[in-house]
C-alpha positions as CSV (number, residue, x, y, z in Angstrom):
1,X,126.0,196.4,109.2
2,X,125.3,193.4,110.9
3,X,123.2,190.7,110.6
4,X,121.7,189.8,114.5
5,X,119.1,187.6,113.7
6,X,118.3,185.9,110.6
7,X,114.7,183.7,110.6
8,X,111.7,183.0,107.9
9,X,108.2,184.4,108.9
10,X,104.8,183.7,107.4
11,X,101.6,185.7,107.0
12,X,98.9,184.4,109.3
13,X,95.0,184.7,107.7
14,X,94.7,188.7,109.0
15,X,98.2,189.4,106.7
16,X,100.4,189.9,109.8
17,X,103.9,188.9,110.4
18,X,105.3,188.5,114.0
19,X,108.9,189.9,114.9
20,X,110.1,187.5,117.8
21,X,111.8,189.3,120.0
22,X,111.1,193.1,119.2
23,X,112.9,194.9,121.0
24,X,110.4,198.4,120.4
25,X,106.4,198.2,120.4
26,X,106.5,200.6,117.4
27,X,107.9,200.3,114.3
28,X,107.7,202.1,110.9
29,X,107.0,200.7,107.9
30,X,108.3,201.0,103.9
31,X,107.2,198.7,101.3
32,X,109.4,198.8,98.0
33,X,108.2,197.9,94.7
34,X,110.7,194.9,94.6
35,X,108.4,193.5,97.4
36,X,111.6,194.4,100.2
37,X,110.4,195.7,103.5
38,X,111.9,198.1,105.8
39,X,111.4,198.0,109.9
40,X,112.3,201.1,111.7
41,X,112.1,201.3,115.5
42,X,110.1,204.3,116.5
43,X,109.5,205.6,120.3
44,X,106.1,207.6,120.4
45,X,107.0,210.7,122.9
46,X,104.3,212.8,124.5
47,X,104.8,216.4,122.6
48,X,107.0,218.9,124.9
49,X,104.0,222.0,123.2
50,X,100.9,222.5,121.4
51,X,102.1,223.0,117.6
52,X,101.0,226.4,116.5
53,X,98.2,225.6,114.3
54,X,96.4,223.7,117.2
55,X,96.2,226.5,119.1
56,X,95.1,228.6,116.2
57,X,92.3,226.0,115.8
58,X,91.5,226.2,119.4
59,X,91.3,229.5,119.0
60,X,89.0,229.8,116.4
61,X,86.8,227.3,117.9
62,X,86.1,229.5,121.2
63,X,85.4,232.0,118.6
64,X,82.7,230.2,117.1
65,X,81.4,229.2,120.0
66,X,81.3,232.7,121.5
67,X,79.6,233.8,118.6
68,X,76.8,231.3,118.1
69,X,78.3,229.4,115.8
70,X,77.9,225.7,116.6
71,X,76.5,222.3,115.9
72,X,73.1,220.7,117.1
73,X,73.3,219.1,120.7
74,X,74.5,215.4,120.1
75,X,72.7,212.6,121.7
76,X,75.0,210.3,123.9
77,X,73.0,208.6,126.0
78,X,73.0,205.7,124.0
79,X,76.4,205.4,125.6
């Protein structure tokens, strides 16, 4: 592979490191033992379906609900 851009970086006081240039907004991180980090671009993507077990939880929440089964009213109108 290689090598596009090659530059030293320092962690500011909050322990965060700027990537000049990025060319995503995300990025997944490993941390090794030996102290080596890997950077992998990620693009986030709006889910095409509800997975399975959400619906199943939505689901059994109507079923609670229907049934009595629910919390005490919360008070937002401190918001």
């Amino acid at each position: 592979m290689e090598v596009v851009k090659d530059y030293d970086v320092h962690i500011d006081s909050k322990k965060r490191v700027t990537l000049r240039g990025a060319k995503y907004q995300y990025y997944n991180v490993r941390e090794y033992e030996n102290g080596c980090i890997m950077l992998e671009p990620r693009e986030l993507a709006t889910p095409e379906t509800i997975s399975e077990r959400t619906l199943e939880y939505m689901d059994q929440a109507i079923r609670n609900f229907k049934m009595g089964k629910v919390s005490a009213p919360i008070d937002i109108s401190d918001f």
